[in-house]
C-alpha positions in Angstrom: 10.0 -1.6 21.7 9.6 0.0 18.1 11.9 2.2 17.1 9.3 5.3 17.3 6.9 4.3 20.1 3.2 6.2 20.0 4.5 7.3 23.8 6.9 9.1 25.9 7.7 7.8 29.6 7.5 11.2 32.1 10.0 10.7 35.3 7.7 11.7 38.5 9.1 11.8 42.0 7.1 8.8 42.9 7.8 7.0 40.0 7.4 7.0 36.3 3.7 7.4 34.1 3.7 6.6 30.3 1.9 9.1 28.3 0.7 8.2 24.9 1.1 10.5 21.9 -0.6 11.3 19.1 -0.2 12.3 15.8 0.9 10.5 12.1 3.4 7.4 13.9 1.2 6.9 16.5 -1.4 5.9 14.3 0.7 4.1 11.9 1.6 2.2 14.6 -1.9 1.8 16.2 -3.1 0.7 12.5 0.2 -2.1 12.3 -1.1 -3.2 16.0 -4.8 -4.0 14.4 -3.6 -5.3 11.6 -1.4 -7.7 13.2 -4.0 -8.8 15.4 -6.5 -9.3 12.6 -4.0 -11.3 10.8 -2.9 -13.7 13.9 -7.0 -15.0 14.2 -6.8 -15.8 10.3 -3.7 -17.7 10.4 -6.0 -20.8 11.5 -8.2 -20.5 9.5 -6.1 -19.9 6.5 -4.1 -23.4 7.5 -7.1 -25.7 7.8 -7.8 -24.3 4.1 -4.3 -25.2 2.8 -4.5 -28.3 4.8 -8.2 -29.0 3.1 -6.3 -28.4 0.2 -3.5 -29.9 0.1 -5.8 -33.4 0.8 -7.8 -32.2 -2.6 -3.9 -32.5 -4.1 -3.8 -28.7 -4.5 -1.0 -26.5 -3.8 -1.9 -22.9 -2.7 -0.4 -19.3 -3.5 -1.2 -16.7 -0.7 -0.6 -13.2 -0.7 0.2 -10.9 2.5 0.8 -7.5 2.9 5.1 -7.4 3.6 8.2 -9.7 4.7 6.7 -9.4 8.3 3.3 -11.0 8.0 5.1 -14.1 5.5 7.5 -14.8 7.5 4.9 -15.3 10.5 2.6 -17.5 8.3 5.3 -19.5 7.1 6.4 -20.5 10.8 3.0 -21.0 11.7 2.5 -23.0 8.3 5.5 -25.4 8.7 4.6 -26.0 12.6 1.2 -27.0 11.3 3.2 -29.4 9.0 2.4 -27.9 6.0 5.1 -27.6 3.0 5.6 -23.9 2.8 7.8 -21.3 1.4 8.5 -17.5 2.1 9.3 -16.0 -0.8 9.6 -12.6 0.7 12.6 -14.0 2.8 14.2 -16.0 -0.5 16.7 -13.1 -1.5 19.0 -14.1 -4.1 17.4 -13.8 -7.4 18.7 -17.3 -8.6 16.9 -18.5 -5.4 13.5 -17.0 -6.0 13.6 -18.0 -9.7 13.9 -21.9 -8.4 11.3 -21.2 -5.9 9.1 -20.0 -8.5 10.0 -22.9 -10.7 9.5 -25.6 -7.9 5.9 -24.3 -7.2 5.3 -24.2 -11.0 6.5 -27.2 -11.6 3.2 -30.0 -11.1 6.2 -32.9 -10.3 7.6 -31.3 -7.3 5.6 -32.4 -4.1 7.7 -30.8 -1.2 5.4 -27.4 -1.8 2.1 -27.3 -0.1 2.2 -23.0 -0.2 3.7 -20.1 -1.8 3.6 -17.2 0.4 4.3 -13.8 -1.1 3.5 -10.6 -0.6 1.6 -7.9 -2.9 4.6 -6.1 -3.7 6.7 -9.1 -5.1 4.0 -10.8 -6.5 1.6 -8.6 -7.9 4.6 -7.3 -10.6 3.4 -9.9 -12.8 5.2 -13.1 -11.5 3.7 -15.9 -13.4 2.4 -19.2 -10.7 0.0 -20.7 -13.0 2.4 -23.8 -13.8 0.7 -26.4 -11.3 -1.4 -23.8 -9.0 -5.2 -22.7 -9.7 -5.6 -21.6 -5.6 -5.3 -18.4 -4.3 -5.6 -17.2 -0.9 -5.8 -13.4 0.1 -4.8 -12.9 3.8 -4.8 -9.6 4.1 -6.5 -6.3 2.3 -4.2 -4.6 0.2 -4.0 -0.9 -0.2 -6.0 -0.2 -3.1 -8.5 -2.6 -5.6 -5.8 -2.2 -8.4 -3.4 -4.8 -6.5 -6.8 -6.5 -5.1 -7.2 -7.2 -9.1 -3.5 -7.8 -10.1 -2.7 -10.2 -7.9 -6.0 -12.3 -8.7 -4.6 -12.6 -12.4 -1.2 -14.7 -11.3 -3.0 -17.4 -12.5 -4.4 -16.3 -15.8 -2.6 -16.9 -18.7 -3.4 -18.3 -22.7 -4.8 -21.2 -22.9 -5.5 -21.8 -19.7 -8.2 -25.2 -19.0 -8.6 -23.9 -15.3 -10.8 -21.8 -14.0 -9.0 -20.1 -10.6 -10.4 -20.0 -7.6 -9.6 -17.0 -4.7 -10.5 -16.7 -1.0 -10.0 -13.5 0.6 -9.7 -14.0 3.9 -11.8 -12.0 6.4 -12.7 -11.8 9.8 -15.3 -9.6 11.4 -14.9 -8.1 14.6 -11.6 -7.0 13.8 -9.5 -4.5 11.7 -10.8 -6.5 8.7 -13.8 -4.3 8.6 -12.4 -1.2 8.6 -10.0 -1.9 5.7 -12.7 -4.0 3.7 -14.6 -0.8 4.1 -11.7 1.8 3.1 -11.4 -0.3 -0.4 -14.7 -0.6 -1.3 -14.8 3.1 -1.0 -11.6 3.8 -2.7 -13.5 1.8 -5.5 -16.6 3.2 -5.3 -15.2 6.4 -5.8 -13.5 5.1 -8.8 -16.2 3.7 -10.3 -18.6 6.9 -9.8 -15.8 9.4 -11.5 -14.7 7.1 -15.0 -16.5 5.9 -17.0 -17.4 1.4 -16.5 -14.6 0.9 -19.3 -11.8 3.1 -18.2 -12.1 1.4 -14.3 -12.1 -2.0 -16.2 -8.7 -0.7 -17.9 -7.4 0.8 -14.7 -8.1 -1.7 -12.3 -8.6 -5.2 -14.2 -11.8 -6.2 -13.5 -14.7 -8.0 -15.2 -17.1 -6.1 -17.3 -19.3 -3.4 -15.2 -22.4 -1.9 -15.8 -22.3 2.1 -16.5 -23.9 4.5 -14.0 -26.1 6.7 -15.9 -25.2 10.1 -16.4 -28.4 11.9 -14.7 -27.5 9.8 -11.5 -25.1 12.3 -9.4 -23.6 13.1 -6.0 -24.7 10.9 -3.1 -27.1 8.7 -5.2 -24.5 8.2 -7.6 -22.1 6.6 -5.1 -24.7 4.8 -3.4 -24.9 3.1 -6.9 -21.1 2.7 -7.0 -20.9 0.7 -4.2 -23.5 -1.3 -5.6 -21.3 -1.9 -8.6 -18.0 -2.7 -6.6 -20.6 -5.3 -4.1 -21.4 -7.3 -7.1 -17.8 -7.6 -8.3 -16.6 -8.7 -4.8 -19.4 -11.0 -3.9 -21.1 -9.6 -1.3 -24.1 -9.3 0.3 -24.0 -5.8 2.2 -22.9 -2.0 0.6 -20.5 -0.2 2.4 -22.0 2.5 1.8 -23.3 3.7 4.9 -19.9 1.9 6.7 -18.2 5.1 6.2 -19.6 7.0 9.4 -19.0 3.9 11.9 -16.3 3.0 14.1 -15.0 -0.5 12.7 -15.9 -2.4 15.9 -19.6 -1.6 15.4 -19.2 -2.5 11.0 -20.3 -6.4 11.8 -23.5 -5.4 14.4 -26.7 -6.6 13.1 -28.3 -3.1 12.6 -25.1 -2.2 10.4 -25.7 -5.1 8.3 -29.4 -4.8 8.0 -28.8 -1.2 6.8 -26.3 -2.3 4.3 -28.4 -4.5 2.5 -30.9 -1.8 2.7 -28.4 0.7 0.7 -27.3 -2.3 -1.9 -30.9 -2.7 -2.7 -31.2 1.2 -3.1 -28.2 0.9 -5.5 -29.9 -1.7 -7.9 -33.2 -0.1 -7.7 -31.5 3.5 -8.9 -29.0 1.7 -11.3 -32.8 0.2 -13.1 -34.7 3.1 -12.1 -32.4 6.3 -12.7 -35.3 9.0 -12.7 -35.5 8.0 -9.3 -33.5 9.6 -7.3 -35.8 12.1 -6.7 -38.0 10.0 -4.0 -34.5 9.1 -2.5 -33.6 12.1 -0.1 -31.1 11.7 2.7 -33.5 12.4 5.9 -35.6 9.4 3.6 -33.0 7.1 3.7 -32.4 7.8 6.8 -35.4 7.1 8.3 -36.0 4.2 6.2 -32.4 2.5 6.9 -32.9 2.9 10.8 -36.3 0.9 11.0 
């Protein structure tokens, strides 16, 4: 039982009843639950990756969130017979400077993976000695780390061009944190200007948002921006009003790529935004 449970247990004569709470633990706790649960199904698929890898004589760096979530892929890892070490659990600092060594260095073959976790690893450890492949199990917090952590590899000079895979699964907790960063970005990216979010967070070149473009249209746009930097096909625009379970149902995704295609028209088109009223896109997004 955690130390705080999200319940207390009330003593009947007939017996006792468990009555959850609410409140700021209990959905910490909740969140840690979903979280876990997302991370469990991507385990698998995360191993047959590394394991694809590992034939193509690649080693692979993966990130998690904290000590918890490596030390579960790393058991799950080395009972799938794969080479791998925690780093979060390596605690000597002699220790994790020969760990980092050993996966740097292109002569060692007893490391398959690296697991670390954002908070170790995205402080500007180096890995790019004999590793160009990055996996991203789960979301982090904010698209700062998302950025960071995507530049272990990158240094002068380099002849390889790294290549990341961010982990996702739909139908799980997944969507509601890819959705909680894209907006955290979003907003970023509609308040400063395209070169002070490259400085902040990292990221490639972005197109600016003109100036006459404001308040929900500029957003809209936003999200645009941040969907071409991340690769995808939907905006999470409209995401922001739906329960997480319902983020990966076909009318959801239909209406994102409806709100992405919005974006690029407004971001060419900015005296626009006129024809592009909310009961509009409404209307037009639930057909």
């Amino acid at each position: 039982m955690p130390p705080n449970p999200p319940w207390t247990t009330i003593t009947h004569p007939w017996g006792e009843e468990m009555v959850w709470t609410s409140g700021p633990e209990s959905e910490a706790f909740f969140t840690k639950v979903l979280r876990d649960e997302a991370l469990e199904k991507k385990i698998p698929d995360a191993i047959r990756k590394v394991t694809g890898f590992k034939a193509q004589g690649k080693r692979v760096l993966v990130y998690v969130r904290d000590a918890e979530a490596a030390k579960l892929t790393n058991e799950k890892m080395r009972q799938a017979g794969i080479k791998s070490i925690d780093f979060c659990h390596t605690r000597r600092g002699n220790e994790r400077a020969t760990s980092i060594w050993r996966f740097n260095d292109a002569k060692q073959s007893e490391i398959d993976a690296f697991i670390t976790s954002f908070g170790l690893g995205a402080g500007g450890a180096n890995f790019y000695g004999a590793c160009y492949t990055g996996i991203i199990l789960q979301y982090p917090d904010d698209i700062h780390t998302m950025m960071t952590v995507q530049k272990s590899f990158t240094h002068i000079g380099m002849t390889h061009h790294p290549s990341w895979h961010i982990m996702h699964v739909d139908n799980t907790f997944n969507a509601h944190e890819q959705c909680e960063l894209a907006w955290k970005a979003a907003t970023s990216i509609a308040t400063f200007s395209a070169l002070h979010y490259q400085e902040m967070t990292g990221s490639r070149p972005i197109p600016e948002i003109h100036a006459s473009i404001t308040s929900q249209h500029r957003l809209i746009c936003a999200h645009e921006v941040y969907r071409a930097i991340v690769g995808r096909s939907v905006s999470c625009y409209p995401r922001i009003r739906m329960h997480w379970p319902n983020m990966s149902e076909p009318e959801a995704i239909t209406e994102g790529k409806f709100y992405a295609a919005v974006g690029r028209f407004l971001m060419a088109n900015p005296s626009a935004t006129h024809l592009f009223t909310r009961a509009t896109m409404e209307r037009i997004a639930s057909t």
